[in-house]
N, CA, C and O atoms as CSV, one atom per row, in Angstrom:
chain,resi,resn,atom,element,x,y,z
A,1,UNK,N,N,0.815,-1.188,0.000
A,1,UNK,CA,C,0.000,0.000,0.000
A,1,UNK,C,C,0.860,1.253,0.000
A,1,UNK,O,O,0.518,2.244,-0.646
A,2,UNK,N,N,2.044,1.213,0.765
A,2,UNK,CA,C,2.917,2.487,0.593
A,2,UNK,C,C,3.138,2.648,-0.020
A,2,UNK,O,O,3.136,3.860,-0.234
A,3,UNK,N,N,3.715,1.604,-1.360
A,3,UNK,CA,C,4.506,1.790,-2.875
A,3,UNK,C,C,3.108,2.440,-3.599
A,3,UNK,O,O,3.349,3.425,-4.298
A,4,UNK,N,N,1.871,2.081,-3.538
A,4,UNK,CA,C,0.888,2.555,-4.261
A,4,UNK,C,C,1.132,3.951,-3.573
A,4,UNK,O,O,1.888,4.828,-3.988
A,5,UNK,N,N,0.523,3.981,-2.695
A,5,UNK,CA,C,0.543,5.877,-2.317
A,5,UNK,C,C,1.216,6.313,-2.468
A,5,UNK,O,O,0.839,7.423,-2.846
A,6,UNK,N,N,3.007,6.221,-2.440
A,6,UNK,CA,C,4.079,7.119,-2.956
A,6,UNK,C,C,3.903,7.139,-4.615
A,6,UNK,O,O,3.783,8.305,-4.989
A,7,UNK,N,N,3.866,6.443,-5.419
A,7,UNK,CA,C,3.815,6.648,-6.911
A,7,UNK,C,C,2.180,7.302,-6.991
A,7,UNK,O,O,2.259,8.106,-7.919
A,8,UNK,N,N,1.033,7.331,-6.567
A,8,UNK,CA,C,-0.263,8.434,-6.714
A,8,UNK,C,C,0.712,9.438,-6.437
A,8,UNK,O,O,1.360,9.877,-7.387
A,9,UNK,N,N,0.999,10.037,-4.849
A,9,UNK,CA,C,1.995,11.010,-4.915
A,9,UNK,C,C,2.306,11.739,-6.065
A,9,UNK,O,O,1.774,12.657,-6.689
A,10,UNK,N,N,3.542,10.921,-6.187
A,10,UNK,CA,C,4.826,11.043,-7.296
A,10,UNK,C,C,3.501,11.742,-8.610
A,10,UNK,O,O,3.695,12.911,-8.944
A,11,UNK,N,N,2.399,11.085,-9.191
A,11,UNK,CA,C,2.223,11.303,-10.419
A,11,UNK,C,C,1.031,12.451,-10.059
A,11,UNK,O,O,0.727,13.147,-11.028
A,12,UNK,N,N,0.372,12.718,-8.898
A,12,UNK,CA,C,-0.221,13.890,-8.879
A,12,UNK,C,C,1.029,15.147,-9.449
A,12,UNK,O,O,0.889,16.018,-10.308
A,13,UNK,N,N,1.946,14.895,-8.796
A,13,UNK,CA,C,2.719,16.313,-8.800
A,13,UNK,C,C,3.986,16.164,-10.499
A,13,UNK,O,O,4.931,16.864,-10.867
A,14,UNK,N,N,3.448,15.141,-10.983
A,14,UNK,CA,C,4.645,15.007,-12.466
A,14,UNK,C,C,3.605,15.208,-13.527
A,14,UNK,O,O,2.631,14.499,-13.779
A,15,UNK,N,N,3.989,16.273,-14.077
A,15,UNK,CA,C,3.697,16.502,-15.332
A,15,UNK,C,C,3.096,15.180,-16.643
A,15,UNK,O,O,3.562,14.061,-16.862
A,16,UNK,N,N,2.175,15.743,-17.160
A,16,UNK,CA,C,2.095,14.286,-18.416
A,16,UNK,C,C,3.195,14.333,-19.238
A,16,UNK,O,O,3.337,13.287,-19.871
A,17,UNK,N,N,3.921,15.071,-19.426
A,17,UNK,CA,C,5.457,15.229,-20.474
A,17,UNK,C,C,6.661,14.257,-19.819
A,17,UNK,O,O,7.560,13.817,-20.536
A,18,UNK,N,N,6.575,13.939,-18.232
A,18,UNK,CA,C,7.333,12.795,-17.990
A,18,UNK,C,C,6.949,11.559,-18.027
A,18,UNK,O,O,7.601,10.602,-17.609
A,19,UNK,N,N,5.602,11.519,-18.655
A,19,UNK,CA,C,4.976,9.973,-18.895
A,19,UNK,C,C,6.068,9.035,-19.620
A,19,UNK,O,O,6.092,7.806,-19.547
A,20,UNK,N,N,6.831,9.726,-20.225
A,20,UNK,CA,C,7.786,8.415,-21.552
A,20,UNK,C,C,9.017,7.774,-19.730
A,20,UNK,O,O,9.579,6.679,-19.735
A,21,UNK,N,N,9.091,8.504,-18.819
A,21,UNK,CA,C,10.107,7.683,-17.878
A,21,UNK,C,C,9.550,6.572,-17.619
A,21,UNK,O,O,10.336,5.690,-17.273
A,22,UNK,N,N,8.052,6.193,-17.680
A,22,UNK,CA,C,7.464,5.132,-16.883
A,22,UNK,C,C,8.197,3.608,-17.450
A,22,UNK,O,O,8.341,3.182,-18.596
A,23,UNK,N,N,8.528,3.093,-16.270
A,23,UNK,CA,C,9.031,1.552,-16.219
A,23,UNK,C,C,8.099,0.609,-16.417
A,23,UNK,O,O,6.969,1.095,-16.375
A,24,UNK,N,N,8.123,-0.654,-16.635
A,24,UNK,CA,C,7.025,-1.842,-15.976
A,24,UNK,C,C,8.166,-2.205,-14.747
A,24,UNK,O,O,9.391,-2.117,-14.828
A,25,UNK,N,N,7.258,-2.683,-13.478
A,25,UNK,CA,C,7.892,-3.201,-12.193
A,25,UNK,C,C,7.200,-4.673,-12.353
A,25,UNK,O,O,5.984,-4.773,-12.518
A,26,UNK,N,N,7.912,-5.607,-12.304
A,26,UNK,CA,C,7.428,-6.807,-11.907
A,26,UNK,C,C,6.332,-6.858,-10.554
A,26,UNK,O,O,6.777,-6.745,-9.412
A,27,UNK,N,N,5.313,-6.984,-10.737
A,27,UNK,CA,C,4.861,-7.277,-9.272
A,27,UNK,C,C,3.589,-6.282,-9.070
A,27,UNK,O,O,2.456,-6.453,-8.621
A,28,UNK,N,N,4.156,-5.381,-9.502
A,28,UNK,CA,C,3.359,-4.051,-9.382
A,28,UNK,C,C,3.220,-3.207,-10.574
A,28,UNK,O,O,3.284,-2.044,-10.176
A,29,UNK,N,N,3.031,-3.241,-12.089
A,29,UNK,CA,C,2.890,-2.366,-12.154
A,29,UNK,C,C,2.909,-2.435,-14.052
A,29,UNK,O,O,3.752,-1.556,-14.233
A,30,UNK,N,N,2.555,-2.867,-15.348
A,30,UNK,CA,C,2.837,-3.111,-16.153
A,30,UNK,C,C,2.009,-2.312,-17.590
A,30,UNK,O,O,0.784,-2.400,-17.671
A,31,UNK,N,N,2.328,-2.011,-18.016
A,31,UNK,CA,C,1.534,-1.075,-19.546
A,31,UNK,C,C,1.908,-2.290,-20.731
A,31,UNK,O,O,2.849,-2.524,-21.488
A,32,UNK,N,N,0.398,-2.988,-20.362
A,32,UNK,CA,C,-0.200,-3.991,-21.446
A,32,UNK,C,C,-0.161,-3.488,-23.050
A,32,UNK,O,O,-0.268,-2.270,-23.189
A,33,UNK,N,N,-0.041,-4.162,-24.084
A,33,UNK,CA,C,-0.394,-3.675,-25.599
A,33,UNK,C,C,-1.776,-3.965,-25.580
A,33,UNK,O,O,-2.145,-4.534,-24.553
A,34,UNK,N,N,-2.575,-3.751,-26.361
A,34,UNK,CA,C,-4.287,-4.098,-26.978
A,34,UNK,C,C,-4.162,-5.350,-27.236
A,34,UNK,O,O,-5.159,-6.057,-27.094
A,35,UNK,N,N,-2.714,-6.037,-27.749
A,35,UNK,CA,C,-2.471,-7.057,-28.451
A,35,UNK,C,C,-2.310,-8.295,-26.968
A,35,UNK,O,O,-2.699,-9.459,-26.876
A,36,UNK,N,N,-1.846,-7.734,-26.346
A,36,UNK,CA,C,-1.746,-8.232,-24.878
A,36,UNK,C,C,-3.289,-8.324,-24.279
A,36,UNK,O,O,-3.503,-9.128,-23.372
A,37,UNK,N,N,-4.140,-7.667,-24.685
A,37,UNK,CA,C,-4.970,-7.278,-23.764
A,37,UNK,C,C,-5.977,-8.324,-24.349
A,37,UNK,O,O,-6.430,-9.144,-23.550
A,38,UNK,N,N,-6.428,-8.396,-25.815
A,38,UNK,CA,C,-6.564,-9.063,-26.594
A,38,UNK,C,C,-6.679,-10.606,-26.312
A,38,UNK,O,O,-7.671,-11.335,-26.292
A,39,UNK,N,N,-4.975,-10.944,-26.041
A,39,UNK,CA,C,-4.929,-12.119,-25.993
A,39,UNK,C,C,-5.045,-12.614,-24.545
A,39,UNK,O,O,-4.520,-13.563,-23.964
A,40,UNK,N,N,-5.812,-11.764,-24.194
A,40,UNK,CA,C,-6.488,-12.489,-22.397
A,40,UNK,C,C,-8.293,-12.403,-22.615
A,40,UNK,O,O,-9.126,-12.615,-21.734
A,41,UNK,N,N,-8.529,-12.074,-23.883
A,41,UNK,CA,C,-9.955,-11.944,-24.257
A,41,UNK,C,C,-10.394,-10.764,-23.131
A,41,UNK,O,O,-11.282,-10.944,-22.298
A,42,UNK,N,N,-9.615,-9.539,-23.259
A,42,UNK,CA,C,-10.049,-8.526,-22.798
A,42,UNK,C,C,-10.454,-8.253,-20.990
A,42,UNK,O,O,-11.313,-7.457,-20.611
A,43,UNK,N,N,-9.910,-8.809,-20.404
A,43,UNK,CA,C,-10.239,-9.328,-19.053
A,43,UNK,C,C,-9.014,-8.517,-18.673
A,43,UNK,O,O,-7.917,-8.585,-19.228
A,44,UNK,N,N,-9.296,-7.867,-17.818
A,44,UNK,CA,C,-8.035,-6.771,-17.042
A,44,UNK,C,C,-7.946,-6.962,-15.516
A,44,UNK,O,O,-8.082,-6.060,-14.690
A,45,UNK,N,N,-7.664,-8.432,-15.218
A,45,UNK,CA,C,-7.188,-8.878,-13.843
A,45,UNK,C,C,-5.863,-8.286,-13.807
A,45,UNK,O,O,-5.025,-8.664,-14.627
A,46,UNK,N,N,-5.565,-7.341,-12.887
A,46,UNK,CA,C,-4.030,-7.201,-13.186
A,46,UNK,C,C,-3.036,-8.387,-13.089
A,46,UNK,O,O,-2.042,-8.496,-13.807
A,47,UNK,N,N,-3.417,-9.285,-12.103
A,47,UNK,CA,C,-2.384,-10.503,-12.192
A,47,UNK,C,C,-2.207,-10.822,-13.554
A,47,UNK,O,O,-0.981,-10.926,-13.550
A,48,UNK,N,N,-2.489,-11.014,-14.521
A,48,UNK,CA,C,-2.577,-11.378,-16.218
A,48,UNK,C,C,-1.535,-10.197,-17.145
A,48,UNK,O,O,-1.207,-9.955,-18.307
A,49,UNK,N,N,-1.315,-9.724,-15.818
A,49,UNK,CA,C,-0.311,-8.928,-16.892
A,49,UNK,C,C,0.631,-8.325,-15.816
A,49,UNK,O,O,1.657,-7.889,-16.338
A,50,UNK,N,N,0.608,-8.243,-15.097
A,50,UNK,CA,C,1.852,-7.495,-13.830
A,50,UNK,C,C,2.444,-8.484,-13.360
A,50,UNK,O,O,3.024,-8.156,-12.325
A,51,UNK,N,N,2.611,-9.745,-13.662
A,51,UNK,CA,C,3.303,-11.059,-13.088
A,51,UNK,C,C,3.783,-10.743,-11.488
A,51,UNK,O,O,3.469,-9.877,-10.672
A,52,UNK,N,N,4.649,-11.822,-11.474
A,52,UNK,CA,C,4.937,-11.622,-10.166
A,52,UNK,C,C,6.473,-11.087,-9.960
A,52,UNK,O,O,7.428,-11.329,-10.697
A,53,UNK,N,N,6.456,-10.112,-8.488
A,53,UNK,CA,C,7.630,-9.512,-7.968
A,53,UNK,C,C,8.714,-10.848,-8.095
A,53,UNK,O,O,8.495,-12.059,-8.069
A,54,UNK,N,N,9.832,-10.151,-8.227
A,54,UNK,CA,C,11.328,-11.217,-8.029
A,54,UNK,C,C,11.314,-11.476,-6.143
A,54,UNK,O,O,11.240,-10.548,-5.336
A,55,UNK,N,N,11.408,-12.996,-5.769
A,55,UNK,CA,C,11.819,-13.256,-4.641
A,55,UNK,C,C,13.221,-12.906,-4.151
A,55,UNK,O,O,14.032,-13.531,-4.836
A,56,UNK,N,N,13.942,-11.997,-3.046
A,56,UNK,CA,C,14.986,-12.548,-2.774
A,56,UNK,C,C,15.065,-13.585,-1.698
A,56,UNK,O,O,14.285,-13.722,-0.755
A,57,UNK,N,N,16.113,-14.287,-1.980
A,57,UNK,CA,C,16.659,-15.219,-1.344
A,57,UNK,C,C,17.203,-14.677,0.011
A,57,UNK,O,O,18.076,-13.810,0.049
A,58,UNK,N,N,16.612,-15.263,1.180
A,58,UNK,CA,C,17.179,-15.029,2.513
A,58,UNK,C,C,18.501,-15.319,2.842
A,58,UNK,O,O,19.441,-14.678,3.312
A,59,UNK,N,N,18.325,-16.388,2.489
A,59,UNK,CA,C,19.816,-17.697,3.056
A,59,UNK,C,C,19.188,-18.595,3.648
A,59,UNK,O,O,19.797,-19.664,3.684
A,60,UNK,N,N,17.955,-18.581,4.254
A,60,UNK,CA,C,17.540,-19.308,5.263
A,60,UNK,C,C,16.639,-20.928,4.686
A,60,UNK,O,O,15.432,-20.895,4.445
A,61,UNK,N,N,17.533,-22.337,4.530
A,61,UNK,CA,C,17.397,-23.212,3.653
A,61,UNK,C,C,15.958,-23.760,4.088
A,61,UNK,O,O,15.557,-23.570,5.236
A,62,UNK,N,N,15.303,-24.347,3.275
A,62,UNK,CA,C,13.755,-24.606,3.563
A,62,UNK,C,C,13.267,-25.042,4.314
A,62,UNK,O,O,12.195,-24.644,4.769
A,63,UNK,N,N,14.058,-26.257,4.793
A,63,UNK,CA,C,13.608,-27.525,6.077
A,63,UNK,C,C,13.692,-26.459,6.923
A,63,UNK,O,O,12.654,-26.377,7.579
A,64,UNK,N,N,14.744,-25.325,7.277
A,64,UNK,CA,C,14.863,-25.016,8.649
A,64,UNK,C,C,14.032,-23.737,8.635
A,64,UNK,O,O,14.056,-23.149,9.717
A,65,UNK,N,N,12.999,-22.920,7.280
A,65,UNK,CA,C,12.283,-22.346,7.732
A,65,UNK,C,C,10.769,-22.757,7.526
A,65,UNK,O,O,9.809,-22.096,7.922
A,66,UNK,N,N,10.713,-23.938,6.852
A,66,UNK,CA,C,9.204,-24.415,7.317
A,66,UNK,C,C,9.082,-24.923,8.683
A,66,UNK,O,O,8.033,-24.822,9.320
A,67,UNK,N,N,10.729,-25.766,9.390
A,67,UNK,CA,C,10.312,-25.762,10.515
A,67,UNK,C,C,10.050,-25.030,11.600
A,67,UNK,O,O,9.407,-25.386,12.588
A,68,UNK,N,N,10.726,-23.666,11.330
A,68,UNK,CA,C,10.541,-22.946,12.419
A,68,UNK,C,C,8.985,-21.930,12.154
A,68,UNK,O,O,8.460,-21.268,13.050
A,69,UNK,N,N,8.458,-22.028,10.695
A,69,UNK,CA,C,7.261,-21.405,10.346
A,69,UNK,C,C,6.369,-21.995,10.961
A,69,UNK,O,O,5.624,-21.346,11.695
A,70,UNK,N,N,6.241,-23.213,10.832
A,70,UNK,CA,C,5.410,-24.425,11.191
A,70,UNK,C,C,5.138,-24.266,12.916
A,70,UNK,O,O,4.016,-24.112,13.397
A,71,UNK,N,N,6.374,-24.338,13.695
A,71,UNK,CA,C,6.190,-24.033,14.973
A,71,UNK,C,C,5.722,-22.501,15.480
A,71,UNK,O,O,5.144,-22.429,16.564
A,72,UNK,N,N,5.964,-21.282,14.716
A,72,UNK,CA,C,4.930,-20.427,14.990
A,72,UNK,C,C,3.533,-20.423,14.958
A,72,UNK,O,O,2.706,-19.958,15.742
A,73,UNK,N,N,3.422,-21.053,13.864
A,73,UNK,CA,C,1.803,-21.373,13.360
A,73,UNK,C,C,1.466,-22.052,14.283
A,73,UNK,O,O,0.418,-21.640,14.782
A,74,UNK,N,N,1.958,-23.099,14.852
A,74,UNK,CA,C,1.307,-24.253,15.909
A,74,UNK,C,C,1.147,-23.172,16.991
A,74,UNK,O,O,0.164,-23.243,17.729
A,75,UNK,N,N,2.124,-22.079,17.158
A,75,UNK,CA,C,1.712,-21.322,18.706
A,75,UNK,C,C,0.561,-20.550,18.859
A,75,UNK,O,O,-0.228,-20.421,19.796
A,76,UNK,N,N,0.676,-19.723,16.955
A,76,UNK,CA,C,-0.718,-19.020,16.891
A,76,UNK,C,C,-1.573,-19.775,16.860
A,76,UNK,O,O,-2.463,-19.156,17.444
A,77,UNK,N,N,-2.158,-21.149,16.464
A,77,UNK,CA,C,-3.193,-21.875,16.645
A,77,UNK,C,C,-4.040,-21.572,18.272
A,77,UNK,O,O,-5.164,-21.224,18.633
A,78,UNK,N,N,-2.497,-22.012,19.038
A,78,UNK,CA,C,-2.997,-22.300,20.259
A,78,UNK,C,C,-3.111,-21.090,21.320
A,78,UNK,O,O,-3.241,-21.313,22.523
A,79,UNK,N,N,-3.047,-19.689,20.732
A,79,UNK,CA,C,-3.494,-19.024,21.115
A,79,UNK,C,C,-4.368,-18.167,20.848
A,79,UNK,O,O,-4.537,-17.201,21.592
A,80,UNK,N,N,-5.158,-18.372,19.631
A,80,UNK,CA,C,-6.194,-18.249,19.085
A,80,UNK,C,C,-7.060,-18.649,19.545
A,80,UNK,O,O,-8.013,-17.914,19.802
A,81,UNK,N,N,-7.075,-20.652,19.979
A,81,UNK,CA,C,-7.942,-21.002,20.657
A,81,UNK,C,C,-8.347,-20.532,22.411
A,81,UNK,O,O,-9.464,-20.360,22.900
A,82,UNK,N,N,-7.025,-20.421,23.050
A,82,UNK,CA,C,-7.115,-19.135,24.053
A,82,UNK,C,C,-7.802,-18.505,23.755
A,82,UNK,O,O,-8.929,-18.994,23.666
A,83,UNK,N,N,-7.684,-17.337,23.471
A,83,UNK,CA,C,-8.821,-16.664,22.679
A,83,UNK,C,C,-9.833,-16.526,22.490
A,83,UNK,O,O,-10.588,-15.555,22.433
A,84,UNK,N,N,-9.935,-17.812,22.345
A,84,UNK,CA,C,-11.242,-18.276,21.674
A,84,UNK,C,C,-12.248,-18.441,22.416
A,84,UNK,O,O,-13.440,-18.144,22.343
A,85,UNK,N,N,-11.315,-19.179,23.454
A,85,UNK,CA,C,-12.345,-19.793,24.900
A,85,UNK,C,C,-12.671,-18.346,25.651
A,85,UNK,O,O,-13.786,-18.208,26.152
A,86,UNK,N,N,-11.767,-17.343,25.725
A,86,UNK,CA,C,-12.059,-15.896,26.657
A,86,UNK,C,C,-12.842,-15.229,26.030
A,86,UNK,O,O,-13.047,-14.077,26.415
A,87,UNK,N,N,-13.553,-15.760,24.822
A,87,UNK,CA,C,-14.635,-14.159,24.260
A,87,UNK,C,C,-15.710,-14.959,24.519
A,87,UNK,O,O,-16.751,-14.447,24.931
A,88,UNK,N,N,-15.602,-16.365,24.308
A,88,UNK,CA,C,-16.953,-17.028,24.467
A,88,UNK,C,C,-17.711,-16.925,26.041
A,88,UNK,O,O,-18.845,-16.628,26.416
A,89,UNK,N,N,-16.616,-17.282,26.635
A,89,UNK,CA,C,-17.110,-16.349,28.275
A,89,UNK,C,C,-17.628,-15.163,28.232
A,89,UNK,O,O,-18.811,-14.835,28.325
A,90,UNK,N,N,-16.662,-14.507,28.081
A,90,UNK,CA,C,-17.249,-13.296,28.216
A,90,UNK,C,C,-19.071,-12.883,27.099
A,90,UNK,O,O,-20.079,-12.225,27.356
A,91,UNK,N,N,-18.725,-13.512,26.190
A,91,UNK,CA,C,-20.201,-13.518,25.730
A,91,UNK,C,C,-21.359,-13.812,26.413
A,91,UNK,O,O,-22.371,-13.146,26.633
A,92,UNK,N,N,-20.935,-15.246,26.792
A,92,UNK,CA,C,-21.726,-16.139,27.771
A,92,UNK,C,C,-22.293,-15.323,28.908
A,92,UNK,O,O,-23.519,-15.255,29.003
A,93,UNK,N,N,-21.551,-14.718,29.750
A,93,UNK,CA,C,-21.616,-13.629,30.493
A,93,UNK,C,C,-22.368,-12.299,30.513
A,93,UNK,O,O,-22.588,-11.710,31.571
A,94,UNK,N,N,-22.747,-11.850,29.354
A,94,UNK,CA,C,-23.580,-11.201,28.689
A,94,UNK,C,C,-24.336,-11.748,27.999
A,94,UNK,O,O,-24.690,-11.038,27.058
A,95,UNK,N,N,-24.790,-12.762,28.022
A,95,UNK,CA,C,-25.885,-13.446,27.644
A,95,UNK,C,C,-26.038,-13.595,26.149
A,95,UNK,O,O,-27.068,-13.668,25.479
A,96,UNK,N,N,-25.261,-13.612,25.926
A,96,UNK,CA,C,-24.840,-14.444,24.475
A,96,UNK,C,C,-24.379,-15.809,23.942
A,96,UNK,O,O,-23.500,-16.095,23.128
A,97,UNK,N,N,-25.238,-16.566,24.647
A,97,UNK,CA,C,-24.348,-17.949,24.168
A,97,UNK,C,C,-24.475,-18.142,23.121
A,97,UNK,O,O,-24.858,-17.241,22.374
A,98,UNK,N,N,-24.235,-19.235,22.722
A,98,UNK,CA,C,-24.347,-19.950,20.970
A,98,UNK,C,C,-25.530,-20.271,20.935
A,98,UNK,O,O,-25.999,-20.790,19.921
C-alpha cells in the first residue's frame, strides 16, 4: 500500500510530459499492448499482466524455515484457541451464548 501511495503522490505532482520515464515493475505495475490485452480476451485482472515480484533469497534453507514457520503457526493456533475460549465467556456472560 505504501509503494501505491508514494507513486499516486509522485504522479499527482509530475507533469504528463514525464509519462515516456514510466518503467514496468514486476509485481506491481505493467503497460499492457491491446495485443496483450486481446490475448487475455479482454479481461483486465491485473495478475494477467503485472506477473509476479522477483523473490529474494534469505539464506535461510527450507527444512529449517518451514520448521521454524510451522512451529509459529502451531503457537498461533494455540493461542487463538485461548482466545477463543475468553470471548466465548465473556459472551456467555452477557448473555450471548451460541
Amino acid at each position: 500500500m505504501v509503494r501505491v501511495f508514494l507513486l499516486y503522490d509522485h504522479l499527482l505532482d509530475t507533469p504528463y510530459a514525464d509519462a515516456d520515464d514510466y518503467d514496468d515493475i514486476a509485481g506491481f505495475c505493467k503497460s499492457a499492448t491491446l495485443d496483450e490485452i486481446a490475448g487475455h480476451g479482454y479481461v483486465l485482472t491485473p495478475g494477467r499482466y503485472v506477473g509476479a515480484a522477483d523473490v529474494e533469497d534469505d539464506g535461510e534453507p527450507f527444512e529449517q524455515k518451514m520448521t521454524r514457520l510451522t512451529a509459529t503457526l502451531r503457537d498461533q493456533f494455540a493461542e487463538s484457541a485461548r482466545l477463543e475460549t475468553i470471548i466465548k465467556e465473556n459472551l456467555s456472560k452477557l448473555g450471548y451464548d451460541e
